[in-house]
C-alpha positions in Angstrom: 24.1 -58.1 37.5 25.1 -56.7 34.4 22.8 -59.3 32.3 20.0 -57.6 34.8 21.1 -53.8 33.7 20.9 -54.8 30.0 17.5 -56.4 30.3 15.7 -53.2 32.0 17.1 -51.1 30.1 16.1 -52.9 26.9 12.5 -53.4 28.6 12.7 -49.4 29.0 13.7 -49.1 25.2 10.4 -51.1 24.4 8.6 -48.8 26.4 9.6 -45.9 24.6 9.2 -47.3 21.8 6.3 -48.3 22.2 5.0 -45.1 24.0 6.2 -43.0 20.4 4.5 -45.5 18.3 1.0 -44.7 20.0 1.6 -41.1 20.2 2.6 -40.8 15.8 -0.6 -43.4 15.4 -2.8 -40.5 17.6 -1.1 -37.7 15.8 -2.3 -39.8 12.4 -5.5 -40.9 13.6 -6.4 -37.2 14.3 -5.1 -35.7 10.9 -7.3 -38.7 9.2 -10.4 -37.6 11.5 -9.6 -33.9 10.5 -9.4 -34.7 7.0 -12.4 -36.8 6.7 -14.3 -33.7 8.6 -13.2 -31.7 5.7 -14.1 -33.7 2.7 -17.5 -34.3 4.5 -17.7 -30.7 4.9 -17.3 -30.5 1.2 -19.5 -32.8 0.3 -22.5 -32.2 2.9 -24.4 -28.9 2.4 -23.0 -26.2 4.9 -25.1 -23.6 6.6 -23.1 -20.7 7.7 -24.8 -17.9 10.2 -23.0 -14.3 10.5 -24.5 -10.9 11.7 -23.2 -9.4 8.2 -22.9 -10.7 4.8 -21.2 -8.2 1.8 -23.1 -10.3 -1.6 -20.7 -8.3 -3.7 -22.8 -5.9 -4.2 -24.2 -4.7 -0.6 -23.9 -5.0 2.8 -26.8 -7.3 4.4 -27.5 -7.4 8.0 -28.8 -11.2 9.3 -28.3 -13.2 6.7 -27.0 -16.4 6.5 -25.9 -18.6 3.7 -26.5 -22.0 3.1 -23.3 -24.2 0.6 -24.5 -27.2 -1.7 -22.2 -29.0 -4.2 -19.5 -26.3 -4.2 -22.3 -23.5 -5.1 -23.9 -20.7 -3.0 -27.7 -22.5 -2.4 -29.4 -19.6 -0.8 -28.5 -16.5 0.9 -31.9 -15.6 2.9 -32.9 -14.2 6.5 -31.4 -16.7 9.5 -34.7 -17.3 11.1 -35.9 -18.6 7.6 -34.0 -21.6 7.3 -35.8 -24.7 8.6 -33.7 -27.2 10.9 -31.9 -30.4 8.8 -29.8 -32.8 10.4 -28.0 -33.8 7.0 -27.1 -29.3 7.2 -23.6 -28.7 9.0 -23.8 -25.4 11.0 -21.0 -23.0 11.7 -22.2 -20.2 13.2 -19.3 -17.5 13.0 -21.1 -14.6 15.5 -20.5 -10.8 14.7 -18.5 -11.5 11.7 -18.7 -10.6 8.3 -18.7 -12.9 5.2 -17.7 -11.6 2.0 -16.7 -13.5 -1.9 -12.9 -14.5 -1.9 -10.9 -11.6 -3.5 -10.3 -11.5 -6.9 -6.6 -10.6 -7.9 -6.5 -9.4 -11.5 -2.5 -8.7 -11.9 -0.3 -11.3 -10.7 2.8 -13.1 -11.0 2.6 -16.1 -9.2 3.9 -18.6 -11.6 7.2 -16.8 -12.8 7.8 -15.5 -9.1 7.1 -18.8 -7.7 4.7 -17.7 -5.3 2.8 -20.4 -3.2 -0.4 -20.3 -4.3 -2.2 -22.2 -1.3 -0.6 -19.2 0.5 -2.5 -16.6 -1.4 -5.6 -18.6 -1.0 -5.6 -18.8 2.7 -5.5 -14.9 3.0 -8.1 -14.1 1.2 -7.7 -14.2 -2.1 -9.7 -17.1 -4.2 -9.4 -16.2 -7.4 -6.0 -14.7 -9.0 -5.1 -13.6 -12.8 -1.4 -14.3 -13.7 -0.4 -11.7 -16.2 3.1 -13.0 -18.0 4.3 -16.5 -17.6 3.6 -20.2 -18.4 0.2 -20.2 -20.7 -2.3 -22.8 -19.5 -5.9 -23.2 -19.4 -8.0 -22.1 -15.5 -7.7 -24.6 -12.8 -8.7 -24.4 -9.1 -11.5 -23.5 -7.2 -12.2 -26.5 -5.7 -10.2 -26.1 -2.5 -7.4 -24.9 -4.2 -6.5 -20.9 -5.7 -8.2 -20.4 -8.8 -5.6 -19.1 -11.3 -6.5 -17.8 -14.6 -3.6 -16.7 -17.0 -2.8 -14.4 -20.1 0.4 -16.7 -20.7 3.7 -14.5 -21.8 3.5 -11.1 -22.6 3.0 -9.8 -25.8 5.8 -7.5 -27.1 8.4 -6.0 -29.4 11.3 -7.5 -30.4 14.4 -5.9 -27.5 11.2 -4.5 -25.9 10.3 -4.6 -22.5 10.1 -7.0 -20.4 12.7 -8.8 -22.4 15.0 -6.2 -22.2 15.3 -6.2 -18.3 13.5 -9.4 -17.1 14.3 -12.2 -20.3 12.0 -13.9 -22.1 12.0 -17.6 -20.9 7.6 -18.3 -19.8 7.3 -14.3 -19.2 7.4 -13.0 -22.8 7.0 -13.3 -26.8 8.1 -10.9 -29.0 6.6 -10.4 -32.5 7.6 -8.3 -35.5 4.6 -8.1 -37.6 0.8 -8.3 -37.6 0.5 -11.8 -38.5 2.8 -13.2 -36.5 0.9 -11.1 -33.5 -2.3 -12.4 -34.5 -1.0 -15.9 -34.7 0.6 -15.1 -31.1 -2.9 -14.2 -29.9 -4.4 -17.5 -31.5 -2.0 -19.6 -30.5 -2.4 -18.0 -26.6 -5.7 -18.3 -27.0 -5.8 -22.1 -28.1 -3.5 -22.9 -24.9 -5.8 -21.8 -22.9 -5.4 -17.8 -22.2 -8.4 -16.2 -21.0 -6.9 -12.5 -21.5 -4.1 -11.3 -24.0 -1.4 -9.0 -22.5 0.7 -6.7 -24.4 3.6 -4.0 -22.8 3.4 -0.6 -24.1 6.6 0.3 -22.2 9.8 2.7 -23.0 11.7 2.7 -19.8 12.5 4.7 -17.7 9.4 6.5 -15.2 10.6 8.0 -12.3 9.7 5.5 -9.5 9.0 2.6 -11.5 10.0 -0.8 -10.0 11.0 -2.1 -13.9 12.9 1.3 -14.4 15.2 0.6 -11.7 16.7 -3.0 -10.1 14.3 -5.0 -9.6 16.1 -8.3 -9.0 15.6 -9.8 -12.3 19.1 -9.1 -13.6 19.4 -10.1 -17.2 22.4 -9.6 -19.2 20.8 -6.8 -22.1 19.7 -5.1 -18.8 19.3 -1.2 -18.7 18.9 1.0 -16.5 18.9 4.6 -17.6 18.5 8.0 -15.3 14.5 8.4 -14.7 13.8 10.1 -17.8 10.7 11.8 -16.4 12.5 12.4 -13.2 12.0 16.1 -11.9 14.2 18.5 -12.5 17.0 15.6 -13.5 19.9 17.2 -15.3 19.8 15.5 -19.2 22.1 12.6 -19.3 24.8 13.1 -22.1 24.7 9.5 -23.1 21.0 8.2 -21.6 19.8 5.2 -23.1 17.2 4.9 -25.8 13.5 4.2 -24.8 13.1 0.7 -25.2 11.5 -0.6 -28.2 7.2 -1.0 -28.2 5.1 -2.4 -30.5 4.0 -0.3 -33.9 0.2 0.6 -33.2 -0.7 -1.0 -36.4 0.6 -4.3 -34.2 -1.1 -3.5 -31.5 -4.5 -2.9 -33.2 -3.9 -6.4 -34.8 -3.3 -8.0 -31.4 -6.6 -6.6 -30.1 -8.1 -7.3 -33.5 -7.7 -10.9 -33.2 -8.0 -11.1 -29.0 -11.6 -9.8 -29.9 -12.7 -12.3 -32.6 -12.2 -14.8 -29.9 -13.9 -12.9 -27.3 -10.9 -11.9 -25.2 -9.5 -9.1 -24.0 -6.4 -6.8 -24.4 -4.7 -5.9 -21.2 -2.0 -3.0 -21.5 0.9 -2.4 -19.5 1.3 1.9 -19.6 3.5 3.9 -17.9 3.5 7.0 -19.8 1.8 9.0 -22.5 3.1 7.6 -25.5 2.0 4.1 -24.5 -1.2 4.9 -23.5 -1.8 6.7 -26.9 -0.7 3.4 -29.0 -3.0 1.3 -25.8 -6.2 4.1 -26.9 -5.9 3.9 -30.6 -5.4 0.2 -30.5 -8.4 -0.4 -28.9 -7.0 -2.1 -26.0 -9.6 -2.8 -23.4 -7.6 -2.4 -20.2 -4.3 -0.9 -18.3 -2.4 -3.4 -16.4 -1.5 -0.1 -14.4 -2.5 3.1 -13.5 0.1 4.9 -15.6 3.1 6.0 -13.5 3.6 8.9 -15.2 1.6 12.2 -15.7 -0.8 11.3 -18.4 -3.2 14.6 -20.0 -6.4 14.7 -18.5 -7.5 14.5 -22.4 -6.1 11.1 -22.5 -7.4 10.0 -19.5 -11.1 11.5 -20.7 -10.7 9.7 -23.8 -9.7 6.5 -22.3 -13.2 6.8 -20.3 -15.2 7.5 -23.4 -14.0 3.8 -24.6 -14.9 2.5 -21.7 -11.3 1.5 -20.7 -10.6 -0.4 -16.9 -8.0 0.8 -15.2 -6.7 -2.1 -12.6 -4.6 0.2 -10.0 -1.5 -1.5 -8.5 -1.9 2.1 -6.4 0.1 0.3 -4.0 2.9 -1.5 -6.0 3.3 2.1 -7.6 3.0 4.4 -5.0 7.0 5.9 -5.7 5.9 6.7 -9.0 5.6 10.4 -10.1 2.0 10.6 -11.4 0.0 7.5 -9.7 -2.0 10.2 -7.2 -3.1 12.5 -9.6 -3.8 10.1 -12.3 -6.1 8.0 -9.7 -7.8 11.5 -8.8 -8.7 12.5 -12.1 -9.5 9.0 -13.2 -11.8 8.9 -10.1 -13.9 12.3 -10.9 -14.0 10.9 -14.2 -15.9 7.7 -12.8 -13.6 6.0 -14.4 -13.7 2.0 -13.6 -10.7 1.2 -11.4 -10.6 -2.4 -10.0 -8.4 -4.1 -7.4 -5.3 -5.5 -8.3 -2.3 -5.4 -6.3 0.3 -7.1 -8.3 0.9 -10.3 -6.3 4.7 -11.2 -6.3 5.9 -7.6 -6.2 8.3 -6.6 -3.3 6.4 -5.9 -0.5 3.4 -7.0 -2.0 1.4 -9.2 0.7 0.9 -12.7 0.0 -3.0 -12.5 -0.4 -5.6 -9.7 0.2 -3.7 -6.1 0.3 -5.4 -4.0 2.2 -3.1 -0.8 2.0 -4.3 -1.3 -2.0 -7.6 -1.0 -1.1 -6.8 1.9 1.1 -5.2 3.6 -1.5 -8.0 3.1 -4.4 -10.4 4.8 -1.2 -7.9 7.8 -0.5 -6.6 8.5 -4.6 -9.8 7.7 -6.2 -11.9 9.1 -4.1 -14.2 5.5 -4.0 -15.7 4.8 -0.7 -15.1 1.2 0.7 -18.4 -0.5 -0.8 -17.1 0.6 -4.1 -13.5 -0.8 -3.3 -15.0 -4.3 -2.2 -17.2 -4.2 -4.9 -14.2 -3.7 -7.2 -12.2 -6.8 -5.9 -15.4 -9.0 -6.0 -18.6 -8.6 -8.3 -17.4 -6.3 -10.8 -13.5 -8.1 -10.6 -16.3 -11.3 -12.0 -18.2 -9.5 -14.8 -14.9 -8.3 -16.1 -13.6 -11.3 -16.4 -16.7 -12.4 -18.3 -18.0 -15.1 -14.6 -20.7 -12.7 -13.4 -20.9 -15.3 -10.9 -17.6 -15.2 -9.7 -17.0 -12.9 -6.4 -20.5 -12.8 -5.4 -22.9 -14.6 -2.9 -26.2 -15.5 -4.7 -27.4 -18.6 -5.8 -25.4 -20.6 -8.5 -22.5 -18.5 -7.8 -19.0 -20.8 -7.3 -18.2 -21.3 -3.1 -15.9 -19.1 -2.6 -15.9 -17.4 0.6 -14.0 -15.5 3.2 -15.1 -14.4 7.2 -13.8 -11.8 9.2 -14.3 -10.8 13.2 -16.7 -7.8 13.4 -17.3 -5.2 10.4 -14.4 -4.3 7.7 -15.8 -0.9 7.8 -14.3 -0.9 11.3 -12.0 -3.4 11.0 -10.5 -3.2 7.6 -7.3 -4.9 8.1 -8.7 -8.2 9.2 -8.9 -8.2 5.9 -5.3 -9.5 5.4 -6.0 -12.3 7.9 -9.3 -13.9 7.5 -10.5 -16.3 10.2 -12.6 -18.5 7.4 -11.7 -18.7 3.6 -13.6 -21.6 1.2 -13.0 -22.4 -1.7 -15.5 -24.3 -3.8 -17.6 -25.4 -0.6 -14.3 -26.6 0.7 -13.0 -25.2 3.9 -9.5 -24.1 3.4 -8.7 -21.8 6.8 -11.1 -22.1 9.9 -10.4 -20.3 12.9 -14.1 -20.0 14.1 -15.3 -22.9 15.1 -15.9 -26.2 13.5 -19.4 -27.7 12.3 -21.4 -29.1 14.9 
């Protein structure tokens, strides 16, 4: 009897057994199939239908846009394209598609961010501004991530000072060791040279205050801008910023190699050393007040601003700076700051929000500003639009973003280099 009980249940054991097997060899079999779906997808042109398409530039009602070899084939009237059985079909409804974002300030690497998580809301295409220097990579089903490599700065300066310097930041003492900083960047593969232009101490700035990158020549001094803040009898010094005559060298050199100079300003006397430098762009909207003059001057040489409205929205002077940099036209473009506390993980829509209510720009302009114009500044005129020979990289949404903005931070299709990275449409037929 007992032999009897050991055999059944040892028959049952194989059963189970048996029974788990088949259901991790489905389980397999069906992440294989999906997989190969995928890479077919990839590699066999892609028709996609939607009532909307945003090129970048405009909104387009009907058209629909057909994927070959990682590029945008054609973007043309539905009723145009001819049947082709070798042409997978996803037809997405009343939905919009639009180029994957463009993040121009980030800080993926030295925050550690996972960057497949950025891609899959939205965002395609990321600058990181201060960490490891390497050359672009990505876009082919994976987040493509550009990078200035460390920050640029003065010896004890910021970000140093608060944040150390270990694959975040170089400091240099003269003009030819900041040009050979700049060449060297440049030779590693940096497709943009940053620089900090920063003192301390802004009311409501996140590196004025802790910020959770303790480092042990931290400081952090009563707001010095602060409203009606009694003087403190032993405040510390403004930390130290690069001589202008360094500066001017830096974008010297960054421009011989046809780069550009990105800032980060906070205040008035930076911006000054960022203007007579030359320096092509802010990293910031300055948190600070800064004198309309200044801001009229930094329009007259052509200067982009890129906001971080959001990441900044404590700080004393962000609104009316946005305001008067807004009636100025000056050119603001999207960039959120990607890695800052309470910072989504991908598109931010309350950024875009704010660049529409501060700035005055209506929401074509804002898209435009995280897409098409996002490309030509980095030099990819290509890059964040949907015409033919532009890279793949897409993004769908349910119904109309001027309706439905938020979908934004959650869309139901991203690709990325004719690869499709999030579907929650439906799949090709």
């Amino acid at each position: 009897m007992q032999l009897q009980i050991t055999t059944n249940q040892y028959l049952n054991y194989l059963c189970h057994t048996c029974y788990l097997f088949a259901a991790v060899l489905i389980v397999f079999l069906s992440a294989a199939a999906a997989h190969a779906v995928a890479q077919e997808t990839s590699s066999s042109p892609l028709l996609l239908h939607a009532a909307r398409v945003f090129d970048g530039y405009e909104m387009r009602n009907g058209m629909s846009v057909l994927i070959k070899n990682g590029q945008i084939a054609e973007i043309k009237p539905r009723e145009t394209f001819k049947a082709d059985e070798t042409v997978k079909i996803i037809d997405l409804g009343d939905a919009t598609i639009l180029p994957g974002f463009i993040e121009l300030h980030a800080h993926l690497a030295y925050q550690k961010v996972p960057a497949d998580t950025v891609l899959k809301h939205g965002i395609t295409t990321i600058r990181d501004l201060g960490g490891p220097v390497h050359p672009p990579y990505g876009g082919d089903g994976s987040l493509r991530v550009l990078t200035s490599g460390p920050i640029i700065t003065a010896p004890h300066g910021y970000p140093i000072v608060n944040m150390g310097a270990a694959n975040i930041a170089i400091a240099v003492a003269s003009e030819e060791e900041a040009r050979e900083t700049v060449r060297r960047l440049i030779h590693q593969g940096a497709v943009v040279i940053k620089i900090a232009l920063e003192p301390g101490g802004e009311a409501g700035a996140p590196w004025s205050a802790q910020h959770g990158h303790e480092h042990h020549d931290s400081v952090h001094a009563t707001p010095k801008h602060a409203p009606h803040a009694p003087a403190a009898p032993h405040q510390q010094a403004a930390w130290p910023m690069l001589p202008e005559a360094v500066a001017k060298a830096i974008a010297d050199e960054a421009h011989r190699y046809q780069r550009k100079v990105s800032a980060h300003v906070a205040e008035a006397t930076g911006v000054r050393i960022a203007l007579n430098a030359g320096v092509d762009e802010w990293a910031h909207m300055p948190c600070d007040l800064i004198p309309e003059a200044l801001l009229k001057q930094a329009k007259a040489q052509h200067v982009t601003i890129v906001g971080t409205l959001d990441t900044l929205s404590k700080c004393a002077g962000i609104a009316r700076n946005a305001a008067i940099w807004g009636a100025l036209g000056g050119t603001l473009l999207y960039g959120a700051e990607i890695a800052h506390p309470d910072i989504p993980w991908g598109i931010d829509v309350q950024e875009l929000m704010q660049m529409m209510h501060l700035a005055k720009m209506a929401l074509p302009d804002v898209l435009r500003a995280a897409t098409a114009k996002a490309g030509q500044h980095l030099g990819l005129p290509l890059l964040g639009t949907i015409q033919p020979g532009a890279p793949a990289d897409l993004i769908a949404i349910q119904g109309n973003p001027m309706q439905h903005l938020k979908r934004l931070e959650y869309p139901g299709l991203v690709i990325s280099g004719g690869r499709i990275v999030v579907n929650h449409f439906i799949f090709p037929d």
